[in-house]
TIRO-219682 format. One line per field, with one value per residue (C-alpha): x, y, z. Coordinates in pm, 1 decimal. Last residue first. Layout:
xx	[X/...]
yy	[Y/...]
zz	[Z/...]
This chain:
xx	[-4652.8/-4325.3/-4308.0/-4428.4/-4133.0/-3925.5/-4087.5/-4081.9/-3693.0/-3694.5/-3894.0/-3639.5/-3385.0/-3545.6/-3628.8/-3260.0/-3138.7/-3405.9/-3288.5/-2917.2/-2766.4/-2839.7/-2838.2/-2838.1/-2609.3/-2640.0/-2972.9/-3010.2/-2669.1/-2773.9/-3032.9/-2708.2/-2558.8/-2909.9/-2917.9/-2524.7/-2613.7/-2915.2/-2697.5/-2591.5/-2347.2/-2014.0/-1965.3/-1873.9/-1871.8/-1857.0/-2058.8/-1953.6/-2180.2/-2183.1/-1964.6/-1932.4/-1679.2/-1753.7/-1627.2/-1448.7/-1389.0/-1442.1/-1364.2/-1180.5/-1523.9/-1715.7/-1409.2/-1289.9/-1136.5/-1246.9/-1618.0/-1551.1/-1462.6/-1795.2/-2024.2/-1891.4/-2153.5/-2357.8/-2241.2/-2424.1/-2371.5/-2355.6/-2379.0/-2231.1/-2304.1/-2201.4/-2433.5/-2719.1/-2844.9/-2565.5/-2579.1/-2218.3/-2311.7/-2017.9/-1988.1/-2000.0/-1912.3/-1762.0/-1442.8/-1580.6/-1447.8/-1144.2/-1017.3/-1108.8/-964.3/-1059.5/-976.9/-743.5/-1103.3/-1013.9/-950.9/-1114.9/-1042.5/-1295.0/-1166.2/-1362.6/-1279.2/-1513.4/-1761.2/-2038.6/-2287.4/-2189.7/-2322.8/-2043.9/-1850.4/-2080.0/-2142.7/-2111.2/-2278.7/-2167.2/-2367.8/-2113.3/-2354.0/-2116.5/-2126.2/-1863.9/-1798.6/-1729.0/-1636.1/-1739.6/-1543.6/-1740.0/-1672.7/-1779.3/-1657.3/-1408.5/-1306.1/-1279.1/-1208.8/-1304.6/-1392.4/-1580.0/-1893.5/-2081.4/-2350.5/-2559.9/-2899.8/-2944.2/-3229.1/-3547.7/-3444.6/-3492.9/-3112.0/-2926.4/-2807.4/-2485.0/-2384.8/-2063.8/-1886.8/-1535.9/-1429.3/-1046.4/-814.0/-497.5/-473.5/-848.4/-925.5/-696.9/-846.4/-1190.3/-1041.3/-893.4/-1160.9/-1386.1/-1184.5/-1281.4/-1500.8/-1284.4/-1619.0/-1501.7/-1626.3/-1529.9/-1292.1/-1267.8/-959.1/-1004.5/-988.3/-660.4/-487.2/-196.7/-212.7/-142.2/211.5/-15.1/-230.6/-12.0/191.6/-138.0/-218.7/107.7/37.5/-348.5/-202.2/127.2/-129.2/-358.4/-126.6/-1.7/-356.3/-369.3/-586.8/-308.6/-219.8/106.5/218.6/161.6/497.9/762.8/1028.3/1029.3/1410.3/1753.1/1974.5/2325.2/2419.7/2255.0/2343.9/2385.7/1979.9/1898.6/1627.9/1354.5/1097.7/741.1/619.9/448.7/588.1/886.2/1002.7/981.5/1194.6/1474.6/1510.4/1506.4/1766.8/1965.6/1885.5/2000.9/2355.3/2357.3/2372.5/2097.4/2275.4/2203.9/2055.7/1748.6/1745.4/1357.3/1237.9/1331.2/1654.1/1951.2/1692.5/1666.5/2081.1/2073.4/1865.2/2068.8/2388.6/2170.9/2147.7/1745.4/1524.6/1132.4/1197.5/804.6/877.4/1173.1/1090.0/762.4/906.0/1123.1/841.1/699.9/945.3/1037.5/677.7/674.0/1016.7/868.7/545.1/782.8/860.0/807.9]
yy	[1406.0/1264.7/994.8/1253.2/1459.9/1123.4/1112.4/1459.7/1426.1/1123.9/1288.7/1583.9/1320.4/1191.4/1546.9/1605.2/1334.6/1358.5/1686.1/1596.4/1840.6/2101.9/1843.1/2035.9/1936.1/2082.9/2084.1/1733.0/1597.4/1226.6/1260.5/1324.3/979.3/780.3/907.8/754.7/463.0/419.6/481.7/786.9/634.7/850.8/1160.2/1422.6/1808.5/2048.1/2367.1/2628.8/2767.7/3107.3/3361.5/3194.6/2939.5/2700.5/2442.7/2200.5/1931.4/1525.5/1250.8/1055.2/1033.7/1205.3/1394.8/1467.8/1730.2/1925.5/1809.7/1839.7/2256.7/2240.3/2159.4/2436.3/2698.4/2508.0/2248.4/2275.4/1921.3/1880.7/1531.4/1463.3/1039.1/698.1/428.8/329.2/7.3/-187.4/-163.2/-151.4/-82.4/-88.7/222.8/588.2/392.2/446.6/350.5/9.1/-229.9/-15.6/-37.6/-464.6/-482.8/-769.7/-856.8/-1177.4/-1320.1/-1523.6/-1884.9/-2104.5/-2398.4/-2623.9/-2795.9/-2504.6/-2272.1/-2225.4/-1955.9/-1968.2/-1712.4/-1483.2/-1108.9/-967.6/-1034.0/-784.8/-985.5/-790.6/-1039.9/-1060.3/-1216.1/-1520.1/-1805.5/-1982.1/-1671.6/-1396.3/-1301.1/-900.3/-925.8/-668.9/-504.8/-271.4/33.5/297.3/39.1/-186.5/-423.7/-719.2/-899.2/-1184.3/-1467.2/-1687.1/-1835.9/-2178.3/-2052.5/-2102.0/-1943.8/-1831.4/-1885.4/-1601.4/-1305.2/-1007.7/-853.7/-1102.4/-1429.8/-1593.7/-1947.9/-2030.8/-2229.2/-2045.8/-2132.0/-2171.1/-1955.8/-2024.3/-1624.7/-1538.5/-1812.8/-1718.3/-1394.1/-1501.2/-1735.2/-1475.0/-1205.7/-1455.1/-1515.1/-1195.7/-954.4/-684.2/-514.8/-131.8/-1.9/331.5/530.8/747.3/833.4/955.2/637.5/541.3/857.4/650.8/425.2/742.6/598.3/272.7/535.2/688.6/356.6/202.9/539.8/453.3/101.4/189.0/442.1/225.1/-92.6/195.0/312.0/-77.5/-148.1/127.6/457.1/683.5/963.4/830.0/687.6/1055.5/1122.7/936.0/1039.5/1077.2/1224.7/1161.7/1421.4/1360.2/1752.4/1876.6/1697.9/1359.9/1392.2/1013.3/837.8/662.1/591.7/425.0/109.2/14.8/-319.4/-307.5/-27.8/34.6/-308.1/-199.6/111.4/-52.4/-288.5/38.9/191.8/-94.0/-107.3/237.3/241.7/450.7/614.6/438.6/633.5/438.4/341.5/280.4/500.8/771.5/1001.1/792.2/759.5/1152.3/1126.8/901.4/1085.3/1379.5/1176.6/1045.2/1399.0/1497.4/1649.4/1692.2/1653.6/1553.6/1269.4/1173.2/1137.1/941.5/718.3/586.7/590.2/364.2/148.5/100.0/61.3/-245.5/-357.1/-384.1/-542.7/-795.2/-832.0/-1166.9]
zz	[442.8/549.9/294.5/-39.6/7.1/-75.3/-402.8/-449.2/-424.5/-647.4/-900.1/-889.8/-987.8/-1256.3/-1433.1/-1409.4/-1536.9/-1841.0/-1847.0/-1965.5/-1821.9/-1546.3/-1233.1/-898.0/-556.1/-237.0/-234.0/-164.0/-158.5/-107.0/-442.3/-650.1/-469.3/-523.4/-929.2/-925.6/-760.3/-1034.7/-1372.5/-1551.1/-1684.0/-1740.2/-1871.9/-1623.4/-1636.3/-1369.9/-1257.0/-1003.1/-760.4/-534.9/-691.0/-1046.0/-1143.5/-1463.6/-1646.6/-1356.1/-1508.4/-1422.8/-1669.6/-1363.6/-1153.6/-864.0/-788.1/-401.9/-399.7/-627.6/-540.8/-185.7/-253.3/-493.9/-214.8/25.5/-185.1/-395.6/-728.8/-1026.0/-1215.4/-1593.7/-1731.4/-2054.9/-2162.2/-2094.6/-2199.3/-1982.3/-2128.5/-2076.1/-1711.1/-1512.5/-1151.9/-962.5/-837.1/-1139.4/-1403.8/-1771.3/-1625.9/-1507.3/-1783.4/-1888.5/-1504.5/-1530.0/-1905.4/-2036.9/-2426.5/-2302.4/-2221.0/-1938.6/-1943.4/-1725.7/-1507.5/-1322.2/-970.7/-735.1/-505.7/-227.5/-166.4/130.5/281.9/13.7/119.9/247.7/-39.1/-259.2/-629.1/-937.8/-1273.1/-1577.8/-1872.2/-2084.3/-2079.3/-1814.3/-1568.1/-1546.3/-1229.5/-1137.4/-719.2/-480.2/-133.5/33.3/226.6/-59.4/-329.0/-356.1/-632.0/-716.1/-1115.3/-1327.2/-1117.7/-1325.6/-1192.7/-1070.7/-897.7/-584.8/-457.9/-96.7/89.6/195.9/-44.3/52.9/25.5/-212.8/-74.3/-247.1/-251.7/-375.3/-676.2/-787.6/-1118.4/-1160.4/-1324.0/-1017.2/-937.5/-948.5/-780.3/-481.5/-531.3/-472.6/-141.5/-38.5/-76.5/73.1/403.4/521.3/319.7/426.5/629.4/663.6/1015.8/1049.0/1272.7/1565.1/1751.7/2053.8/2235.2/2077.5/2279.7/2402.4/2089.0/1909.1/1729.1/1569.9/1411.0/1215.8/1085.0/1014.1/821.8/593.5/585.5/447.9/207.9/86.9/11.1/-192.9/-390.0/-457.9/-545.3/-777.7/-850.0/-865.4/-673.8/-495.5/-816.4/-976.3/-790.0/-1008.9/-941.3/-584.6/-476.5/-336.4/-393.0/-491.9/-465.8/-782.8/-1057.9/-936.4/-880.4/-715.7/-774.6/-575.2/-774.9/-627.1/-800.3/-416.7/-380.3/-627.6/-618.5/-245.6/-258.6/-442.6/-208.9/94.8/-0.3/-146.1/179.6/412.4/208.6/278.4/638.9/786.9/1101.1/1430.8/1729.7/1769.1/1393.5/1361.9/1647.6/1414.1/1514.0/1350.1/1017.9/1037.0/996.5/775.5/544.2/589.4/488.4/194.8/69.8/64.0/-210.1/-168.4/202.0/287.8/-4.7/82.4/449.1/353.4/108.1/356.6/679.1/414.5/393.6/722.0/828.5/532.2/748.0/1117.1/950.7/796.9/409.5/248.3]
């Protein structure tokens, strides 16, 4: 297993190359002689190559070299830094642990939020996960007075604006989303299952805005108006994959999205106030203009 020292290696690696767009090994090893990582030493290339392999294999980033044109080293595969993985997101939080690690000096002015990791319950979950066993826990939902146990089958985690879930499959086949945070105990249990070689977890969700999943609401076109600054975040930052941009007038610009139009995503539109405007379906719309009279209604 790699060492902290070594996964900062790696990604100040993919980093270099990447900044560089094309770089001769003998500059590489030169930048490598500067970085507090070689401390005057060139790279030796028996120490890329090793390097190398393992980027590949940890984060399924590229490095190959252009014979063609100098023996350039290069990222060929960039849409593996954009995508929506787990080894994306491993080099993202090493990469900003590498950041923030060089600013200890000036560690009290930088500000960051508090993401719960679930502790040890995303372990053990994914430690069931791994093995195919049940997991038996008790989980209390918000309001209730004592938590309730099950007997479920780990079928996927995933987080969510700061908060890690899990997608468990119960014995008379309904799913259920669980948030870590809110399992007061979870243990792995002695009971195998086998899990439906049909699942897709990315398939299972990409109809969704969060983690709410409900039959009931299947995936249609939305159209959303987005205001002045509002549309900037939108592009980039997307609501969802299926998002367009149709649109672009002098103040607004409208986008398309079909997905579920389910009760997180009603809450999010309702978060932008004016900011944000539904103009299809109307039912949406009508919903989410309820909710805004609604809230008018508390302060009067």
């Amino acid at each position: 297993m790699a060492t902290t020292t070594q996964y900062r290696e790696f990604i100040w690696l993919i980093e270099t190359i990447k900044r560089a767009r094309r770089i001769t090994f003998a500059e590489l090893s030169q930048k490598w002689a500067e970085s507090d990582f070689g401390g005057g030493i060139p790279l030796s290339r028996t120490t890329f190559n090793r390097h190398r392999d393992a980027v590949l294999d940890m984060f399924g980033i590229i490095i190959d070299c252009d014979r063609r044109n100098g023996y350039t080293y290069y990222i060929a595969n960039p849409e593996a830094l954009e995508e929506n993985t787990v080894q994306n997101w491993m080099f993202s939080t090493i990469s900003v642990g590498n950041i923030l690690s060089e600013g200890l000096s000036v560690q009290n002015r930088i500000l960051l939020e508090n993401v719960p990791s679930g502790g040890s319950h995303l372990q053990t979950v994914i430690k069931a996960m791994k093995e195919s066993v049940m997991i038996s826990a008790e989980y209390r939902r918000y309001g209730a007075a004592e938590p309730k146990k099950f007997l479920m089958m780990p079928y996927c985690v995933k987080l969510f604006r700061q908060r890690w879930y899990a997608l468990c499959r119960h014995r008379n086949g309904f799913f259920g989303v669980f948030s870590l945070d809110r399992f007061v105990r979870v243990e792995v249990s002695e009971q195998h299952f086998d899990i439906d070689p049909d699942f897709d977890a990315a398939e299972y969700f990409s109809e969704c805005f969060g983690i709410v999943s409900e039959v009931n609401a299947p995936a249609e076109r939305i159209v959303l108006r987005a205001y002045d600054s509002e549309r900037y975040f939108l592009r980039d930052l997307p609501l969802h994959h299926t998002q367009r941009e149709i649109a672009t007038e002098d103040d607004y610009s409208d986008f398309e999205i079909f997905m579920r139009p389910t009760f997180d995503f009603s809450s999010h539109l309702l978060s932008r106030g004016i900011m944000l405007k539904v103009i299809e379906p109307q039912w949406l719309a009508d919903e989410v203009r309820d909710m805004h009279l609604q809230a008018m209604e508390m302060y009067e």
